[in-house]
Phi, psi and omega in degrees: 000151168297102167265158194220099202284347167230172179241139187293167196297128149070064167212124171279130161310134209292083163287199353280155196262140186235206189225109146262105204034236166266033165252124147300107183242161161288183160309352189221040170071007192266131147317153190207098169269132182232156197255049186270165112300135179259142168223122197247175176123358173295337188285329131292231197251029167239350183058353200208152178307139182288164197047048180280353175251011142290320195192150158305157183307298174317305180291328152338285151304349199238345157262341182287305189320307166302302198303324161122050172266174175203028166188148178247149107285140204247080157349097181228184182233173173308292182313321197306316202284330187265000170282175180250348221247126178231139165214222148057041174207139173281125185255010166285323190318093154067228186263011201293295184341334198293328199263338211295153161065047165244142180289180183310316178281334168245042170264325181300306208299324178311309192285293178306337161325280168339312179279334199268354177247016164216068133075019203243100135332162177197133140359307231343096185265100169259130209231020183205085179309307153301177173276335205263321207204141158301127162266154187298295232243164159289011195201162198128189172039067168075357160256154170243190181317292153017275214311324190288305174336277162347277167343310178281283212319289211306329184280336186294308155335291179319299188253051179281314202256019194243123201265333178271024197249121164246012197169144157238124179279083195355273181238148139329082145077058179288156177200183171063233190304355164317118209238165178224060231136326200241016148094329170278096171005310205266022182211303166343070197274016147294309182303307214300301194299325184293302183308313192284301189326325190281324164304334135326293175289350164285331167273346174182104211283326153276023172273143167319175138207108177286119202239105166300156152273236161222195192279297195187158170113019166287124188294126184046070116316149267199294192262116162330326167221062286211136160314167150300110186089349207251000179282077172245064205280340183286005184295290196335303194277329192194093206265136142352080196258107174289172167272301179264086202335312195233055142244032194265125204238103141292125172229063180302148169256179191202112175243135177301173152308341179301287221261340151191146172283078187320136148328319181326329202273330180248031163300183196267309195254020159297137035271316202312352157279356174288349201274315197284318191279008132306301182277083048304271149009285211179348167262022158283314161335295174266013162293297181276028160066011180278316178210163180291146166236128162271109190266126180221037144219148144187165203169156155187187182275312196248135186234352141350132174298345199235326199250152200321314183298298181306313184285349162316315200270312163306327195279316176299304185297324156289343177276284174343322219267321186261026219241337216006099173261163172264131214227151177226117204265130177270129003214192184291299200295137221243002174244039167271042189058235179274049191201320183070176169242197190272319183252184185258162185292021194247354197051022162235270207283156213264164158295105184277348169291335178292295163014253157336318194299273193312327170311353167280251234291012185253332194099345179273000000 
């Protein structure tokens, strides 16, 4: 098969996109490595991606495109979707007007047009139930499985015939009590990600389904300690079972010393213990051909040669580059906290370091 590291300008790949061993292919069969971002804020208490009171929608979408991505993720919360309710937006801006008086789901309906007329794939991440916080399990804070399920049936529906909407990333980062392996209902987010994908795919038989890992609580782990979402030691053992095998998706996040200071960072031999707790982690999946992995956060502030972080980061971008993954960089947003963004706080000028930093994965 044909890989094809970038996609001409405002050309979409022949979806809906499917799985050949650890490859992401198109309808015509070419690997299709994707590049994406996350641009986040439907999931909070504005419902609509942040820095929409800065800039337009179009224009937006029309930089991620210059920057060479070539998928978003699109953050949303449970609560966000069942509201009336939007904020945090200029509507003189640019192209904004378009949302006044839409609820949070068809500003979303708006936004995914919108990426499919500048070459932009897109994602669907429910990553909140609440507005506030990540929850550990798919269900809490007043919601329940149902609910989640539900959720997924009505967007899979929604955008069945929206070809660049290509997947859904189950949950956010399950963690604490998330469990792997181990057979109990109320945690088991293998058991759990298998109920939702398979309800997801009777309603719409082309979407991925990206299954994040967990924390911890894997039967023989190997490693001790884990991102949130990056633990995925439990594929070998206890794999994922779609109704449709190829469409299954691996998604570990991945992080620095910026966002907490692992032990890991301060071993003797870092960086070089970082490459085996990857191939533990979570690239053996695709050494041993079970399923393609998506990475789908990593991100920091530093992208530098001397400090833990930058060099953490430099390290990860070379293993993806040579590993050739499909990657998702947290984040768009210049308030993404201990990560920083891609632009600066005006939402039009880029981080030129990051920049730099990212062209070996964009292709540009």
């Amino acid at each position: 098969m044909t890989v094809h590291p970038a996609f001409a300008a405002n050309k979409l790949p022949a979806t809906p996109l499917s799985t050949v061993g650890a490859k992401i292919v198109d309808a015509k069969g070419n690997a299709v490595v994707l590049r994406g971002v996350s641009w986040f804020g439907m999931e909070t208490e504005t419902h609509l991606p942040h820095g929409l009171w800065a800039r337009g929608y179009k224009e937006t979408l029309q930089h991620m495109h210059d920057f060479g991505f070539n998928l978003i993720r699109l953050p949303f919360s449970l609560q966000a979707l069942r509201s009336r309710k939007i904020s945090g937006i200029d509507f003189n801006k640019g192209s904004n007007g378009n949302l006044k008086g839409k609820t949070p789901i068809e500003a979303m309906d708006l936004i995914i047009a919108e990426a499919r007329r500048h070459g932009l794939l897109v994602m669907l991440d429910f990553h909140r139930l609440n507005d506030r916080e990540i929850p550990e399990l798919w269900y809490g804070d007043g919601y329940t499985e149902k609910d989640w399920i539900d959720t997924w049936r009505m967007l899979a529906f929604r955008y069945r015939k929206q070809g660049n909407v290509i997947g859904a990333d189950l949950k956010n980062e399950p963690h604490g009590r998330a469990s792997w392996g181990t057979g109990d209902l109320k945690t088991d987010w293998r058991l759990a990600a298998e109920r939702a994908g398979n309800a997801i795919l009777k309603v719409n038989p082309d979407w991925l389904i990206v299954v994040e890992g967990i924390e911890k609580n894997v039967p023989g782990q190997k490693l001790p300690g884990h991102w949130w979402g990056g633990n995925l030691e439990g594929v070998r053992k206890f794999p994922v079972r779609l109704s449709k095998p190829n469409k299954l998706v691996y998604s570990p996040h991945e992080y620095g010393p910026g966002v907490h200071h692992a032990k890991w960072f301060d071993e003797a031999n870092f960086p070089k213990n970082l490459y085996s707790r990857w191939e533990t982690g979570f690239y053996y999946i695709v050494r041993e051909g079970i399923a393609p992995v998506l990475v789908g956060e990593f991100g920091g502030r530093r992208v530098d040669s001397k400090s833990k972080e930058g060099v953490w980061q430099r390290c990860f971008v070379d293993f993806i580059k040579q590993k050739e993954l499909g990657f998702v960089y947290w984040c768009w947003n210049p308030n993404g906290g201990d990560t920083g963004g891609l632009v600066k706080n005006d939402w039009k000028t880029v981080e030129s370091d990051k920049l730099r930093f990212l062209q070996k994965l964009l292709g540009n």
